[in-house]
N, C-alpha and C positions, 0 to 999 in steps of 0.2 A: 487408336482403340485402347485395347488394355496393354499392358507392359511388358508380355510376355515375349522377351525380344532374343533372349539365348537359346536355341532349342537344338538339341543333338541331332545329327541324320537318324533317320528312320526308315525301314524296310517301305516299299512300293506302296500305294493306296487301292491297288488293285482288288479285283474281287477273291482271290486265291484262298484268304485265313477265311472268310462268309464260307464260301465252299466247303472249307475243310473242316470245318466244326458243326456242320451243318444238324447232321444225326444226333451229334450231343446233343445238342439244342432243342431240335425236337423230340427226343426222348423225354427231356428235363423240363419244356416250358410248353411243349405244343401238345400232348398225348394225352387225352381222356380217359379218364380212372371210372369203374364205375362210381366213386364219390363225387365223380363231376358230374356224372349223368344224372345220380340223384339229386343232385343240386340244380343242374337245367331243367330239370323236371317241376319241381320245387318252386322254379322260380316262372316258367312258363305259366303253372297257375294261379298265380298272381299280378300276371301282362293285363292291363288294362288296354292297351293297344295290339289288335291282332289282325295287322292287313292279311288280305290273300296277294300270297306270291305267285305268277303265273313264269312257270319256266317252260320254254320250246326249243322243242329238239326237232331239227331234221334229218330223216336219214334217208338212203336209200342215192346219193348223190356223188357218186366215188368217193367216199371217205376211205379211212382208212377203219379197220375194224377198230370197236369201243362203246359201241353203241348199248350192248347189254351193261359194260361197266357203268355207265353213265345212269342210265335205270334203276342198277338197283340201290347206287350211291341216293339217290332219290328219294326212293323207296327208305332207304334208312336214315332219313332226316329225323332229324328230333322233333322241332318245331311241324307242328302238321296243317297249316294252313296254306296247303300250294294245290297247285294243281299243274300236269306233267302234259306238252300237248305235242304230241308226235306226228311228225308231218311230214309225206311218203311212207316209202316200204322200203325195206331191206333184207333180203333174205336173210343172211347170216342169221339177223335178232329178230326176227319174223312169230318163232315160237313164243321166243321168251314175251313179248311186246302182247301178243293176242293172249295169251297167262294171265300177263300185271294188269290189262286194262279188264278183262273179265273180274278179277278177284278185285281192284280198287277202281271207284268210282272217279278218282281222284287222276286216275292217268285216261288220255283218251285220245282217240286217232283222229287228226283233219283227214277229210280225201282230199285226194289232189287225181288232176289231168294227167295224163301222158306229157303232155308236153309244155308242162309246169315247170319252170327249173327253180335252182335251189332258193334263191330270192322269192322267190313267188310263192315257194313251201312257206317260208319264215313269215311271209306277211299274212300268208293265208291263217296261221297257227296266230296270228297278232289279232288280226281280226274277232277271231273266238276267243280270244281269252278273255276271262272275265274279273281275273287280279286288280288289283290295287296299284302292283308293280309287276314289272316285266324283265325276264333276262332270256340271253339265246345260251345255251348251251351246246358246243361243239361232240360230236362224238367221241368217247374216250374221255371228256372232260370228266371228274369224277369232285363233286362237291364233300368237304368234311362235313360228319353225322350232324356239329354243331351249328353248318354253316347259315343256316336260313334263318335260327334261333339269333344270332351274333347281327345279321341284316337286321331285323323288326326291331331289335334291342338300340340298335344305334340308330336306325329311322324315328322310335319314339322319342329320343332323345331331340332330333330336327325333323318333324312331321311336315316340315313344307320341302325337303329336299327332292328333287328330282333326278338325281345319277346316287350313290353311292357304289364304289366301286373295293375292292377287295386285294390282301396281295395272293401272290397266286407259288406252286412251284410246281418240280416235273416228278413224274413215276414212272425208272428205270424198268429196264426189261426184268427186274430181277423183284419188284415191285416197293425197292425203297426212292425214301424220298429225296431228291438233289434239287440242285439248280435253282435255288428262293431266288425270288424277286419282290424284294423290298421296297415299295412303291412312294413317293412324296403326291403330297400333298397335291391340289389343281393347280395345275400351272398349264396356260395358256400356251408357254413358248415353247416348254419342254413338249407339251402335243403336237404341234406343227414338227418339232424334230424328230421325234418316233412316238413309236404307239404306247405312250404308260400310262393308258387303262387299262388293258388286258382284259385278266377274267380275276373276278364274279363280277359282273358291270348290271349292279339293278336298275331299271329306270322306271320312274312312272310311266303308267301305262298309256295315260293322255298323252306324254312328250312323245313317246314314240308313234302313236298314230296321228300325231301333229304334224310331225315331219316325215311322213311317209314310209317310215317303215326303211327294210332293207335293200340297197341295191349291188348291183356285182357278186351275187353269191350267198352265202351262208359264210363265208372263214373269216379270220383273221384279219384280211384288207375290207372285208365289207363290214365287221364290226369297227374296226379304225374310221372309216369314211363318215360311218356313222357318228362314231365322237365327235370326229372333224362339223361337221353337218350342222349339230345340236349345240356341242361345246361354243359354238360361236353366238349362240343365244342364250346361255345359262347366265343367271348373276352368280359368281361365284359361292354366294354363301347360299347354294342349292346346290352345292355338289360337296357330297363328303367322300374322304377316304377312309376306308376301318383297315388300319395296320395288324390283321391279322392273316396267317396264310390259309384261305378260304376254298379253294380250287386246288386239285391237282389235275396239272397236264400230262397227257403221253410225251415220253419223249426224256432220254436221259441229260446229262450234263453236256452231249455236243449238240445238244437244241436247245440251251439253258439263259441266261437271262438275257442275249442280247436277243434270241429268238426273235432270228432276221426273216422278213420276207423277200422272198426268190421267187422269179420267174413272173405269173401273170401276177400272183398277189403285189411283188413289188412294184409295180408298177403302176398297180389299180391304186395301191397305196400313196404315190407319187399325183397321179391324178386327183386324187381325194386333196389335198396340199395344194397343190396349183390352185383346181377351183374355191379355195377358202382366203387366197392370196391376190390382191392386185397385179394387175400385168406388170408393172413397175419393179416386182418385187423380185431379185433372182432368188433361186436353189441350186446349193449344191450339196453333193455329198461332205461330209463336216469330216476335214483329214484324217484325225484320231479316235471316231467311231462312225467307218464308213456305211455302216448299216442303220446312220440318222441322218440327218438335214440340216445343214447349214443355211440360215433363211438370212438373207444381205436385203434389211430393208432400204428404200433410197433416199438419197439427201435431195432437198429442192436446186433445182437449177442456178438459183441465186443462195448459193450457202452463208447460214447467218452467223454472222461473227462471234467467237466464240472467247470468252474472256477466264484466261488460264491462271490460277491464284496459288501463288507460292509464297507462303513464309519461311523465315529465314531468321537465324539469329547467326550470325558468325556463319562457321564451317564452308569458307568458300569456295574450296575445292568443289563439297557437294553441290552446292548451288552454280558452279558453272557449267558441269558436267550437266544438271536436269535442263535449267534454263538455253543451253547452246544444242542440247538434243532438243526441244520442244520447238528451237528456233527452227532449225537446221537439216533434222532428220524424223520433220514430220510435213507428212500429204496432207496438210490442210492449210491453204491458204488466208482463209478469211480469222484470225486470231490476233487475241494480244494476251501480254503476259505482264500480270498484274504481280510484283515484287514487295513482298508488305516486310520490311526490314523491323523488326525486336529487339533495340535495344544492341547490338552489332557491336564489339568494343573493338576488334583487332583494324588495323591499319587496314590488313590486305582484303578487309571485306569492302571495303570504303573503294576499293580501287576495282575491285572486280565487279561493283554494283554500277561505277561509271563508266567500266566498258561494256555491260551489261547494255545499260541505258541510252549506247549511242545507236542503237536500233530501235529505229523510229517505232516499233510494237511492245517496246520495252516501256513501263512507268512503273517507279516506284516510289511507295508508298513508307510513311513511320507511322510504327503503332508501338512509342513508347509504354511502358511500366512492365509491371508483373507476367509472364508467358502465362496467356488463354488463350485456346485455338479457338474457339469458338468466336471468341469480341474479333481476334486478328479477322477469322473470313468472313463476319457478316461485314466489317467495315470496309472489305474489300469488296464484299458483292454490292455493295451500295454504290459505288464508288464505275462498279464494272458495267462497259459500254455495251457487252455483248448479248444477246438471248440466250445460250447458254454458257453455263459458267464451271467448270471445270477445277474440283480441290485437288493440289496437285503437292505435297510433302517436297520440298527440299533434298531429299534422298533418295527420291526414285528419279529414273533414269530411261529414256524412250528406248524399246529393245526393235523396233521397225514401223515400217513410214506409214501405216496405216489405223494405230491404233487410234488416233482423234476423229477417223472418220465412223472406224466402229461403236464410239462411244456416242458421239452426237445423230446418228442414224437413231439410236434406242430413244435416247433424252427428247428425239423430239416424237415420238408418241404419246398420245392425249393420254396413254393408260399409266404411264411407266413415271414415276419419279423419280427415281434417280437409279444409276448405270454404275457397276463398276468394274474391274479389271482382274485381269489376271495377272497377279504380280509376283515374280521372281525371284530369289534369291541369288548374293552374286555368285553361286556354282550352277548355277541353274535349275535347282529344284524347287519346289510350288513352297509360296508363303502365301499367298491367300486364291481363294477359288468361292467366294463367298462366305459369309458368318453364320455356325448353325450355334442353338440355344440350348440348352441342357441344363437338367437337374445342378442345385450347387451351384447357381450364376456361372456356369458354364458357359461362355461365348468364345466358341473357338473358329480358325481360319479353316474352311475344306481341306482336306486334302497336302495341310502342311508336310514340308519336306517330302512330297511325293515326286518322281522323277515329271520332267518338263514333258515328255510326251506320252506318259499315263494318261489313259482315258478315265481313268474312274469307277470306282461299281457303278454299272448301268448307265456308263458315259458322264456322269457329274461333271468331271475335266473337260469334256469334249464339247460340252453341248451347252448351248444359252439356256437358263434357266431363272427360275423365280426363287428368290429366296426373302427372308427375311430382313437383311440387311449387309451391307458391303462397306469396306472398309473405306474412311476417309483420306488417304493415303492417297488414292486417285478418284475421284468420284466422282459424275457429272450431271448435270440436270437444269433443265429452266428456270432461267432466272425467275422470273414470274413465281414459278413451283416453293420457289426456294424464299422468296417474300410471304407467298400465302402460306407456309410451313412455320413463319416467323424465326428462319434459320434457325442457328444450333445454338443451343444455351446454356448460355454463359455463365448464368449464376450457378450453378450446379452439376456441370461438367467442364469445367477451365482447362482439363491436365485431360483424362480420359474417355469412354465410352460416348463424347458426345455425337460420334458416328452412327454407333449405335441407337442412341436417342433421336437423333434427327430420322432415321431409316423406320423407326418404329412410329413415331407419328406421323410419318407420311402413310405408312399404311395405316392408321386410324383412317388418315381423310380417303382411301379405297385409291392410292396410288399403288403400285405394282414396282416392288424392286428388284430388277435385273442384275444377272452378271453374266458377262459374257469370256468365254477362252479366245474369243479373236480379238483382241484388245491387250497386249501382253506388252509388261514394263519390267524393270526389276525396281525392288525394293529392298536399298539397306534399312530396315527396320530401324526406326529412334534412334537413328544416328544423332540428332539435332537434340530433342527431349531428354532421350537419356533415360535411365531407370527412376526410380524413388527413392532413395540412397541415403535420405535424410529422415529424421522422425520429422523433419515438417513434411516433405512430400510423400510421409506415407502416412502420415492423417490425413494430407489431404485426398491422396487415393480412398480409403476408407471408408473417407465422407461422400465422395464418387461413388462408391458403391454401394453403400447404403438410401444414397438417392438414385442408384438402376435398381434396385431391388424396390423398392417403394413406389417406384413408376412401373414398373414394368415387370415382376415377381413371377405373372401369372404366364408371361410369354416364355418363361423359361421351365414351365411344366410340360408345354408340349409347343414344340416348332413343327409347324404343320408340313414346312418342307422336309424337314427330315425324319425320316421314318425311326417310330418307337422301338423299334426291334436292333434297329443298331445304334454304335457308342457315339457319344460325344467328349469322348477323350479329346483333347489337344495335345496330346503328352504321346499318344501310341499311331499306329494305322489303325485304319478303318477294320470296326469285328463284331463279331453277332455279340448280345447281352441280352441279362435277363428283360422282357419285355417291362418299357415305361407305363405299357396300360393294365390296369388293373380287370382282370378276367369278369364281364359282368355278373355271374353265377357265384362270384365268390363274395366275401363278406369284409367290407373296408376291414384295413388294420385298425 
């Protein structure tokens, strides 16, 4: 990838500095002035686009009190095209409820039976609505005044979306605000691992009486189930996320963003999971954020041979340590390992490539002239036996015997183009955990220098997820994938970012790139490459970057997996910043 190969340790990647700056933040980037209210005003009468929003509340179902808050949060939305549909009775908010719907047309009671339960309120309130789009609202949930305004504003933007979802945070007993949860983008996997849709989750109104509406309750496992349900028929580009924090939930900083479910919900949660997953598929709790899902899809009975591509110039030490680990101290049988040698001057490489080579799995290959990664592995993938085919750096090293099988499990999914890893530094702290994009040709590794058993804000470490792109260092994927992608290119990425490049136009053709933490190698960084040390190799970096910038400029305004609200530093930990999206109500620079 890029060069950045020296980087000092750094404090944890944990979510503790998000937390602790929290208040500033929303003092400073999230708090409505009345200049903002004249300005969403302002700019509401001039929406050419004005769905009705249909939100439903049920109460009266052992909640816990919150039900008035949620009302009158309502009640003071900006944007006025909703309508509020309460479903059951609750004493507690009984007065206030028979007040709002007398004075506003706009809020109104379903009846419901005696012996309706809370699922059957929420479908009944599904049924009468008459919105555009639809959300459930939890008791106590309390929507920002802008929040419905900031929905329609980004719907008209994708008028055919059918989910847009919101980030959400909590309101302490004391009624400030903690515990953000910073949402990415639709990812598939990271749903199957826990619930990051949350709240404000709008949906058309058709999707949801398509799919029947709610079951197991009105809470938190029955709006998950519901994603799980839907999610599994959405094209992804019908689901947006709007990176702003939209909802506050009850509930301070010890119910804050892993906001587990316990007891029946975890369970019904659990169930939701299974039935969206082939019997084939295990689950388990995912070690370093036990409150998600580790999902182990399965290898066919006949596992297909997997063709492992190392270049190499010299440094044979490195290369006997990867290649005798790949041979040696990996569960996967069906492999070969494809040794593409560059031009090698020293003796002892000559001599450790023929005892390499006396393992019948072993073939190696010369790809004299000038170092291109890119010419080295597609001449290697042309050359390779296997269906899937595995780039594997010279410099990393197998750190346990299962990581080939976790990678080739993902690679052979119809959706997924390419897989990559969790890769180590040699003290053990995190070098790469996926690639996020940022302002400034910003492409940096998750999570760098974070300790090896950090979970991550909101599990990133822990949990398989979708990202943009994974380092070529270790990376795997179908041969087939990797022809119809027209490999990595060469003319224009020889020295750097053609990782990047390869990962970004697989997702053009609607491939999906994974990384996963159960797959863990270490990585001495450019031990082989090296820095740009020279004015030749650092024009020719230059000229690498100005053709990633020229391809690809626009993916570095916003990376859909990672949320606009926090950094894409390389250089710091993970921390809130001023927000990358520009406030719609406000007036370009």
């Amino acid at each position: 990838m890029s060069r950045r190969a020296v980087i000092p340790a750094g404090p944890s990647a944990a979510a503790a500095p998000i937390l602790d700056g929290y208040a500033a933040w929303v003092a400073e980037h999230d708090t409505l002035s009345d200049d903002d209210r004249a300005a969403i005003r302002a700019d509401m009468a001039k929406m050419g686009y004005r769905p009705a929003i249909s939100l439903l509340l049920p109460l009266g179902f052992g909640e816990p009190a919150g039900g008035s808050d949620t009302l009158a949060a309502v009640q003071a939305q900006l944007y006025p095209n909703w309508e509020l549909l309460i479903a059951g009775q609750s004493a507690p908010h009984e007065a206030v409820v028979t007040v709002a719907a007398r004075a506003d047309p706009r809020i109104r009671r379903v009846a419901m039976w005696p012996h309706e339960d809370a699922a059957d309120a929420v479908n009944a309130a599904l049924e009468a609505a008459t919105g555009d789009f639809a959300a459930v609202l939890l008791p106590g949930d309390r929507l920002a005044e802008h929040a419905l305004y900031e929905v329609v504003v980004a719907l008209a933007a994708r008028p055919d979306a059918e989910l847009l979802y919101t980030d959400e945070d909590r309101i302490d007993a004391a009624g400030a605000r903690t515990a953000p949860r910073f949402k990415t983008g639709w990812d598939p996997d990271l749903l199957l691992a826990q619930d990051c849709i949350g709240a404000l989750a709008v949906w058309r109104l058709g999707v949801l009486r398509a799919a029947g509406g709610w079951r197991h309750g009105f809470g938190r496992a029955a709006a998950y189930d519901l994603a799980l349900r839907i999610g599994a028929t959405l094209l992804p580009d019908r689901v947006q996320h709007l990176p702003a924090v939209l909802c506050h939930r009850p509930g301070g900083a010890d119910g804050s963003i892993r906001d587990r479910m316990v007891g029946e919900d975890a369970m019904a949660a659990e169930r939701a999971v299974r039935e969206r997953l082939p019997p084939t598929v295990a689950i388990a709790p995912a070690p370093l954020w036990p409150a998600g899902r580790r999902i182990r899809w399965p290898l066919p009975d006949r596992l297909p041979l997997v063709s492992v591509i190392v270049p190499t110039r010299d440094r044979a030490e490195l290369l006997r340590a990867c290649v005798s680990g790949v041979l040696r101290r990996t569960d996967y049988p069906a492999l070969e390992v494809l040794i593409v040698d560059n031009d090698s001057r020293e003796a002892q490489t000559e001599v450790t490539l023929g005892a390499l080579a006396a393992d019948a799995r072993v073939r190696i290959l010369r790809h004299p002239g000038p170092f291109n990664f890119p010419a080295i592995n597609n001449g290697a993938v042309a050359q390779a036996r296997g269906e899937v085919v595995v780039l594997l750096n010279n410099d990393v090293e197998v750190a346990g015997p299962d990581w080939l099988r976790e990678l080739v499990a993902h690679a052979l999914r119809p959706d997924v183009g390419a897989v990559g890893a969790k890769l180590l530094y040699g003290d053990g702290t995190v070098q790469h955990a996926g690639i996020v994009f940022g302002p400034g040709l910003a492409a940096t590794c998750q999570m760098r220098r974070a300790q090896r058993a950090d979970p991550g804000y909101e599990g990133q470490g822990a949990l398989t997820r979708t990202v943009l792109a994974v380092t070529g260092a270790c990376l795997a994927m179908r041969k087939s994938v990797y022809l119809e992608v027209d490999g990595m290119n060469a003319s224009h990425f020889a020295i750097a970012f053609n990782d990047l490049d390869l990962c970004l136009r697989l997702g053009e053709l609607g491939y999906r790139i994974v990384w996963t933490p159960f797959a863990e190698l270490f990585h001495l960084e450019s031990q082989t490459r090296g820095v740009p040390d020279t004015p030749e190799k650092q024009a020719q970096e230059q000229r690498e970057v100005e053709h990633l910038w020229y391809g690809w400029h626009h993916v570095f305004a916003a990376d859909p997996y990672h949320n606009a609200n926090l950094s894409c530093d390389w250089w710091t930990p993970l921390h809130l910043c001023p927000p990358r999206r520009r406030r719609p109500w406000q007036a370009p620079p």
